[in-house]
N, C-alpha and C positions, 0 to 999 in steps of 0.2 A: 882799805878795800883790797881784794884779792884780785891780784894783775892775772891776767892769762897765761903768762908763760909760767908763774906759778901752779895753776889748773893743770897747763900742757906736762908739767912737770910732776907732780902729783899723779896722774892719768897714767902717762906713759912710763916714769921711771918708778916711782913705790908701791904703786897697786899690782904690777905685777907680784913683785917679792911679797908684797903682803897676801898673796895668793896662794904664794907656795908654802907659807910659814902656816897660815891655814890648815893647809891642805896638808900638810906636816902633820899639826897637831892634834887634826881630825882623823887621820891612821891612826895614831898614837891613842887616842881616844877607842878609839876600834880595837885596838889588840891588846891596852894597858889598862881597861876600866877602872883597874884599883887606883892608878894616879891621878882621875878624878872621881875620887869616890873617901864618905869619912867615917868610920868606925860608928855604927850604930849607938853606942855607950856614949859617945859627945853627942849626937845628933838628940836620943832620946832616951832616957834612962830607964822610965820604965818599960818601953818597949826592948829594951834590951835583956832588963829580967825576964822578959814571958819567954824570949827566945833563948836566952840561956837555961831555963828551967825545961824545955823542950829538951835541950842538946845533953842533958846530963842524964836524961835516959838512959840505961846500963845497955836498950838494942842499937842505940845509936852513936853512945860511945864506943860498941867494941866495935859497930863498922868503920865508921871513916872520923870519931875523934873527935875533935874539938872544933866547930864552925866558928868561921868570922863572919860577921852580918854587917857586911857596909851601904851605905847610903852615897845611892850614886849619880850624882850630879850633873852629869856629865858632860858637854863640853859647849860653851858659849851657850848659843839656844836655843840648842839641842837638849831639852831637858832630863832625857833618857835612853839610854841603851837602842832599845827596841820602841819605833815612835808609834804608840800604840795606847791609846788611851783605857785599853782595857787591861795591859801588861801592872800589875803590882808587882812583879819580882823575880828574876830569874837566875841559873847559876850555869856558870861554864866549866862544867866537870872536867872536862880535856885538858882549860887550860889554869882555871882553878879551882881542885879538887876539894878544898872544903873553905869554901866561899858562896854563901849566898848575896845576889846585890840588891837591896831593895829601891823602888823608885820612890824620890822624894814626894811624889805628888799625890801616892795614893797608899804610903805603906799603915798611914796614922788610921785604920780602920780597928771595929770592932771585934774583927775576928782575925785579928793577926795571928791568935795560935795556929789557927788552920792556915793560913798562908806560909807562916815558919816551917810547919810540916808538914806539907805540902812540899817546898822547895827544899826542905831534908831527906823525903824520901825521893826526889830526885836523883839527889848524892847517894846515898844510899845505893839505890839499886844502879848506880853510875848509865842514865840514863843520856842519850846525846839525839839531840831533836826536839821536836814538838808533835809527838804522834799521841793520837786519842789513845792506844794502847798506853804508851808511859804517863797520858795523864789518868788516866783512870787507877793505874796501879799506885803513883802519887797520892792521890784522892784516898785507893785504898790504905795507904800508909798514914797517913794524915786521921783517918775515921779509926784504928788501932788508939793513935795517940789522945784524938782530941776529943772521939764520939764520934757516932756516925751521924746522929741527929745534930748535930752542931756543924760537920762539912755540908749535911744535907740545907740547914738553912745558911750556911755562907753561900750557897749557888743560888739558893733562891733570892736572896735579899739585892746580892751583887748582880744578878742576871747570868752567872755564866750557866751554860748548859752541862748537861754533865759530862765530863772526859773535856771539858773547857776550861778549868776551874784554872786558876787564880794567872796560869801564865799564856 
């Protein structure tokens, strides 16, 4: 049976420290995403072919190169990045310029080319925000690669609105 001054000891001496280690590791989560986050290619394979046959595009090779697409996990039960159930995928151009991170809980969809290109032409046009302007021009980049009629029912199917799409 658990004595009190166990409790009192627990309470007052390791819950602090377990607070700060936390709290530590939840920054770290915040500015290091790739350290919880695992290579799309283990996660899912064929989804790694549609995004890599996306990336090998000759407009999108000579801008920003070769993408990494990680699956990002992110930290205890915190399941994602952005807690946002409508977020499939976003990328931190500032802090990494050719990385896309997908969320594990809604990347496995049908129309992940449009989501790939979508968050490619983010990079591309090295966009920083969430403004309707950059997602429409996303959208537009994304409708080049994938078809227009095929962005146009990824919005419809998923609900986003248009210049809302996928992030």
């Amino acid at each position: 049976m658990l004595s009190l001054k166990f409790l009192g000891d627990l309470i007052f001496i390791y819950l602090p420290y377990s607070f700060f280690i936390y709290a530590f590791l939840f920054m770290m989560w915040n500015r290091c995403p790739h350290l919880f986050s695992i290579k799309l290619k283990r996660v899912n394979s064929e989804k790694y072919i549609i995004a890599k046959e996306i990336n090998k595009r000759p407009e999108i090779i000579t801008t920003i190169g070769d993408v990494n697409f990680l699956v990002n996990f992110g930290f205890l039960f915190f399941p994602f990045r952005r807690i946002d159930r409508r977020t499939f995928a976003y990328v931190l151009w500032v802090f990494y310029p050719q990385t896309v991170f997908l969320n594990p809980l809604r990347f496995n969809i049908e129309y992940f080319d449009v989501l790939v290109a979508h968050e490619i032409g983010h990079l591309c046009k090295k966009h920083v925000g969430n403004e309707l302007k950059q997602e429409l021009e996303a959208d537009g980049f994304a409708s080049v690669i994938c078809g227009e009629e095929r962005v146009e029912d990824a919005n419809k199917q998923y609900g986003w609105k248009h210049g809302d799409c996928i992030t």
